[in-house]
N, C-alpha and C positions, 0 to 999 in steps of 0.2 A: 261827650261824643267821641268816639273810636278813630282813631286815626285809619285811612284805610293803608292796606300793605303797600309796600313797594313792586312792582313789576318787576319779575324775574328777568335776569340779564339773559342775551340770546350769545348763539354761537357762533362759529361761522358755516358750522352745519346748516342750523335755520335759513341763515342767509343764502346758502349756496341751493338749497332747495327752491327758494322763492327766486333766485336769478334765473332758474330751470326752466319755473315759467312763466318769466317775463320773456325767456328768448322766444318757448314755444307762443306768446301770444304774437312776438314778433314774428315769426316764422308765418304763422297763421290768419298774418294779416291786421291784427286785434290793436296794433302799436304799430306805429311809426317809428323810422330809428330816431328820430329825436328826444320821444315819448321811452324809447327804450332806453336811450341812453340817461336821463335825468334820471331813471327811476333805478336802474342798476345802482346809479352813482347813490341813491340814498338809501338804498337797499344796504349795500355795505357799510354805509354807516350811519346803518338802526342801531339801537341798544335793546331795544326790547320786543316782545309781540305786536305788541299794537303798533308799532311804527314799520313792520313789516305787514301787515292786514292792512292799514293801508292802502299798499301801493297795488295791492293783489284784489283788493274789495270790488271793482266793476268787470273784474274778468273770470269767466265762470271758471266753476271748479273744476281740476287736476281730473284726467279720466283715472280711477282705479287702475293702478298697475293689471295688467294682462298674467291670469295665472295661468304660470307654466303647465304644458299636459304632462300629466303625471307620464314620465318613462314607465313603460312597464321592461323589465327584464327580458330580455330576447328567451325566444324559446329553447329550453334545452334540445341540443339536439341526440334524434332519435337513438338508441343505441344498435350496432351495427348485428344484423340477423346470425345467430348463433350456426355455428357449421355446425350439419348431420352429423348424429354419431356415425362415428365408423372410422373410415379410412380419413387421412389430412386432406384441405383442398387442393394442392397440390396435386396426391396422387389422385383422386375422383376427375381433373380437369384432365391430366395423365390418361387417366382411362378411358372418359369420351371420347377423345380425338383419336384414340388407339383402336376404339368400338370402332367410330365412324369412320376409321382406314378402312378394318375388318371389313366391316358390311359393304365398301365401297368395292373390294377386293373382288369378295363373295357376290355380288351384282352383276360383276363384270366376268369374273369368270365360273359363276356358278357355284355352289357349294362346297364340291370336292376338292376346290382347290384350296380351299381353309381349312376343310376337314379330311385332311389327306389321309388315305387308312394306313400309310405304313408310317408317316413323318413329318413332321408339320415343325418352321422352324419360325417364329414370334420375334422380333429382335433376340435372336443370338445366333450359337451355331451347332449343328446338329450332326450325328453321324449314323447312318442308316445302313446294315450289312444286308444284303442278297445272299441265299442260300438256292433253294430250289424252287422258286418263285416264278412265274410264268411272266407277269404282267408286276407292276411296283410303281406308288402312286407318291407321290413327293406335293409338299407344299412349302411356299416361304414368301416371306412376307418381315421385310427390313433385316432379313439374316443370313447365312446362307444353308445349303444341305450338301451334304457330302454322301452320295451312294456307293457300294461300295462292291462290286460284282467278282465271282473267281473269273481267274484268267482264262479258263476255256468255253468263256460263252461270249456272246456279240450282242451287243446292244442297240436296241432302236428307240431314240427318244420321240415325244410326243408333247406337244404343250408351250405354253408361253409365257415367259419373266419378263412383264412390263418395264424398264429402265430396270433391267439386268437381264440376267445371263444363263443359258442351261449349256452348259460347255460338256462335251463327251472326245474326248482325240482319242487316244487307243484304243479304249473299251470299245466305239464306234466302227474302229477299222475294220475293214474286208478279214476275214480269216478261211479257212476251211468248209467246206459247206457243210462237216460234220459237227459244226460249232451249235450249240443250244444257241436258242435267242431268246434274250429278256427285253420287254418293254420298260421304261423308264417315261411315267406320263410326269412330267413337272409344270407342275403354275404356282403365279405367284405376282408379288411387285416388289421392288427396289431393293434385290438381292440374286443370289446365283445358286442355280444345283449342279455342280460339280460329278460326275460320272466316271468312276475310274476303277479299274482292275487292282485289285488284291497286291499285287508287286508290285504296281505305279503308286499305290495309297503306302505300302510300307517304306518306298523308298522319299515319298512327299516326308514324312513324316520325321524317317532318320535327319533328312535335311533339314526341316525345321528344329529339332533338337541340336546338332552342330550350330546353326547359325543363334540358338538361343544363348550355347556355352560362348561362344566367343563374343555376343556381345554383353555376358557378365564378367569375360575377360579383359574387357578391352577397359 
């Protein structure tokens, strides 16, 4: 007759699985701590399986560990809407708000004054000569205009630079009754049209060139 095998020795793996759930029966009402404690204490010192089945034999089975929800990978996110050919977005964002000056400009004072027929100045600056012009239409708009009339005629302005300016001194003054007269209609917003005679513009201009040498002298 066959001897039978010897019973594998256990570890303290096994054992520490099986105190797991002697606590959970305690926890669970299942044992008493007194019940818990005798049974820990031989729990630790089984040697084998059967003497760990045991103490675990009237207390029902372990629930199935809970399988984790699989993570799914966040969703890549979207890639960002490619900008219209053409111009950068910069400049297109640029230009809207430039539009919707314009057309706010053009609303308020009507057409002509964006689409000035002799001079129209967009952010920057602009210079406009008179010859033998009767009547002279100006527009601006973030710039300024600079009109520029011979010294033997008298001007009469027309028009309005919302936060700015349509300045006329000389060119505007009283002269002779034999003086021609030019009209100067100027509109516009946040900028100036300057209106000045032929010799007041030459001599603006020398002063500007003086006061430019000295401050590359200085």
């Amino acid at each position: 007759m066959d001897n039978p095998q010897p019973e594998i020795r256990i570890g303290d793996q096994e054992r520490r699985e099986v105190d797991d759930r002697l606590r959970a029966a305690l926890d669970e009402g299942r044992l008493t701590l007194t019940e818990y404690d005798e049974r820990a204490a031989l729990c630790w010192a089984a040697r084998t399986r059967s003497d760990l089945d045991a103490l675990v034999s009237d207390l029902p089975a372990p629930h199935p560990p809970e399988q984790e929800t699989e993570k799914l990978p966040p969703p890549a996110p979207l890639p960002a809407p490619a900008p219209a050919a053409g111009r950068p977005v910069h400049q297109r964002v640029r230009g809207g708000i430039v539009g919707a000056v314009v057309l706010g400009v053009a609303l308020l004072f009507g057409v002509p004054a964006l689409g000035a027929a002799d001079g129209m100045s967009l952010f920057g600056s602009r210079e406009v000569s008179v010859a033998d012009q009767a009547e002279v239409e100006v527009g601006v708009l973030f710039g300024s205009v600079r009109v520029v009339v011979p010294d033997d005629v008298r001007v009469r302005t027309n028009g309005t630079v919302v936060f700015g300016s349509l300045n006329c001194d000389q060119a505007c003054s009283a002269g002779t009754g034999q003086q021609r007269e030019i009209a100067v209609n100027g509109n516009g917003a946040f900028g100036s049209v300057n209106v000045m005679r032929q010799s007041e513009r030459d001599r603006h201009v020398a002063e500007e060139a003086r006061e430019d040498r000295q401050d590359r002298n200085d």
